[in-house]
C-alpha positions as CSV (number, residue, x, y, z in Angstrom):
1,X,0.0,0.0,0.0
2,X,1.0,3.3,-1.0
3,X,2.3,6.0,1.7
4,X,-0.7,9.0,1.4
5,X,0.6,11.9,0.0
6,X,-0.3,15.6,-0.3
7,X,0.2,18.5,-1.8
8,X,0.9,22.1,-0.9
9,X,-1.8,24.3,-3.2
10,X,0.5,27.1,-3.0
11,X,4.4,26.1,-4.4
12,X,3.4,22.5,-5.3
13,X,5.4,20.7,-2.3
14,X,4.4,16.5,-2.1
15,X,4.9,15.0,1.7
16,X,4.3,11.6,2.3
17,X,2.2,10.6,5.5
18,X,-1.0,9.6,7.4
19,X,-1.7,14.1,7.3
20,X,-1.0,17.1,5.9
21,X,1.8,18.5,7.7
22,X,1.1,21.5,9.9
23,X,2.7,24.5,7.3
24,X,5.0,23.7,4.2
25,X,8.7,22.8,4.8
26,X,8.7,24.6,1.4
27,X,6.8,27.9,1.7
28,X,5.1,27.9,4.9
29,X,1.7,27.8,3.8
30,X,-1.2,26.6,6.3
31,X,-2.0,23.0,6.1
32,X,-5.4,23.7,5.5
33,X,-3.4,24.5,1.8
34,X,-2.5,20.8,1.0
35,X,-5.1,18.2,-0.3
36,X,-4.7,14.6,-0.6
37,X,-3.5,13.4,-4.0
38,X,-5.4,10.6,-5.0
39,X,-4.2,6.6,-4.8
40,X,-3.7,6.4,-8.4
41,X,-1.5,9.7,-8.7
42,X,0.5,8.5,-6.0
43,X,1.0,5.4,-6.6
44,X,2.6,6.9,-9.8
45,X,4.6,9.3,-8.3
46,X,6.1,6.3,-5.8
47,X,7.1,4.5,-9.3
48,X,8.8,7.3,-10.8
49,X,10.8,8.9,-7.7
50,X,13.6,6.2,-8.7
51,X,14.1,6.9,-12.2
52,X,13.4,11.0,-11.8
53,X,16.4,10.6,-9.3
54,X,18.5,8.4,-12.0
55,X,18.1,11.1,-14.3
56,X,19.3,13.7,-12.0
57,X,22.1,11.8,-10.6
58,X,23.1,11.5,-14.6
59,X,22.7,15.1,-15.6
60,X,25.5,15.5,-12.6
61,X,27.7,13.2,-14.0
62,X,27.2,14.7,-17.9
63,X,27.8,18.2,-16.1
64,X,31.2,16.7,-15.0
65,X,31.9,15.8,-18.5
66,X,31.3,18.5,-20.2
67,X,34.6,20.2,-17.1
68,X,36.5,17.6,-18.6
69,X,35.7,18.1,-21.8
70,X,36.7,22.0,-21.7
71,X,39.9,21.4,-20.3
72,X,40.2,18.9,-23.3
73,X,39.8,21.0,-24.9
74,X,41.8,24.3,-23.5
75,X,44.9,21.6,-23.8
76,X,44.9,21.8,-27.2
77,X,47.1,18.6,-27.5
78,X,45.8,17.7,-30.8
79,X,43.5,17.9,-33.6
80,X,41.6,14.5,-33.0
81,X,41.9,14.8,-29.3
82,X,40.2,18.0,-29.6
83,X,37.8,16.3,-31.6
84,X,37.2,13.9,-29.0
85,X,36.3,16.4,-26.8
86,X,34.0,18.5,-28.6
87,X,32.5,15.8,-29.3
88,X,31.8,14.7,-25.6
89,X,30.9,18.1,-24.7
90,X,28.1,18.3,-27.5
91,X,26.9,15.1,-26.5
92,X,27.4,15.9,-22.5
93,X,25.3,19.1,-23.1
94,X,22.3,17.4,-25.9
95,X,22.1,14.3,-23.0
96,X,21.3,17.1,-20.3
97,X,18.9,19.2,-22.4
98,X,16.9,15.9,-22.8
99,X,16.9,15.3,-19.6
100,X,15.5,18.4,-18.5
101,X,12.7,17.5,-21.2
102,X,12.0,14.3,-20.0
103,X,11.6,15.4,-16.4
104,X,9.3,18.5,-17.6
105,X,7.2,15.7,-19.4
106,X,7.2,13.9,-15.8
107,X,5.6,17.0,-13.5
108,X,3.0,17.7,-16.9
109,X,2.3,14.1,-15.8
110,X,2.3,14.1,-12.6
111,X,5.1,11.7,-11.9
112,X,7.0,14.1,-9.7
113,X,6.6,14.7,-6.3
């Protein structure tokens, strides 16, 4: 059985438990500001928490590879290690833009929270 969850009206907050908490960690609001999200939408949200958090943990690690890439790059050793490193940087950079798509698609559908 899914953990109840509920969310803030105001800045869009999820907390999982048995009530609404008594103001927002987030923005303070009242409780009287959250309402319950229903089974269904929660259940999906509990499904995707792992992979929304896979994909942030990746676009950390792409954002390290595109540093390495610039200094790569800045090194200047030689044409086709440049190469190499433009290369990873373009792809470093196209992986995190679809990312950032994918997890927009996620809150339109509520699997965020």
């Amino acid at each position: 059985m899914t953990v109840k969850k509920w969310r803030c009206g105001v800045c869009g907050y999820v907390h999982d438990g048995d009530g609404a908490p008594e103001q927002c960690p987030k923005c303070g609001a009242p409780q009287e500001k959250f309402t319950e999200i229903p089974e269904d939408q929660a259940n999906l949200i509990d499904k995707a928490r792992f992979t929304n958090q896979l994909h942030m943990e990746l676009s950390g690690v792409l954002e390290r590879v595109k540093e390495i890439a610039d200094e790569g790059i800045a090194d200047e050793l030689d044409p086709a290690c440049v190469a190499i490193f433009r290369k990873a940087l373009q792809s470093a950079t196209e992986l995190q833009q679809a990312i950032k798509a994918e997890i927009v698609t996620h809150i339109s559908k509520g699997k965020w929270g």
